[in-house]
C-alpha positions, 0 to 999 in steps of 0.5 A: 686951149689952156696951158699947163702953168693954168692947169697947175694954178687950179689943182694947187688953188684946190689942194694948196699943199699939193706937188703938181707935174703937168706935162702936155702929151700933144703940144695942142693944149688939150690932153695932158698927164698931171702928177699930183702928191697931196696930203690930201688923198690920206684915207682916200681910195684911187677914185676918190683921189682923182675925183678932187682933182678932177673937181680943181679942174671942173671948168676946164673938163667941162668947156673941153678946154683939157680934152684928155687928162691921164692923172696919177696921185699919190700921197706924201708917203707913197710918193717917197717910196715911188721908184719914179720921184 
């Protein structure tokens, strides 16, 4: 188990700019929705966004200490004009 205050700790450890939401969708500890905005996906395609965070969160994917991680990224920009910030 790992708690969204850890999961949020290594994304910004990652993507030190970053704005990270994590909310934990069961109350196990294992599956969660994180929200990112960094201005690090500038230039990069969806994949290549969820792909560094997915590397921040390397050691906790591969202990399955988060079994599940539904991720939604955005940069700065995109992040304004997204009707849910």
């Amino acid at each position: 188990m790992i708690s969204p205050q850890q999961v949020q700790e290594m994304i910004k450890a990652e993507l030190a700019d970053a704005l990270v939401q994590v909310q934990d969708l069961t109350g196990g500890g294992d599956h969660y929705q994180v929200t990112v905005v960094s201005s690090q996906f500038a230039g990069k395609g969806l994949v290549q966004q969820h792909q560094l965070v997915y590397g921040a969160l390397k050691s906790a994917m591969s202990s399955e200490a988060i079994h599940a991680l539904a991720l939604k990224t955005y940069t700065p920009e995109a992040w304004q004009n997204n009707p849910q910030s």
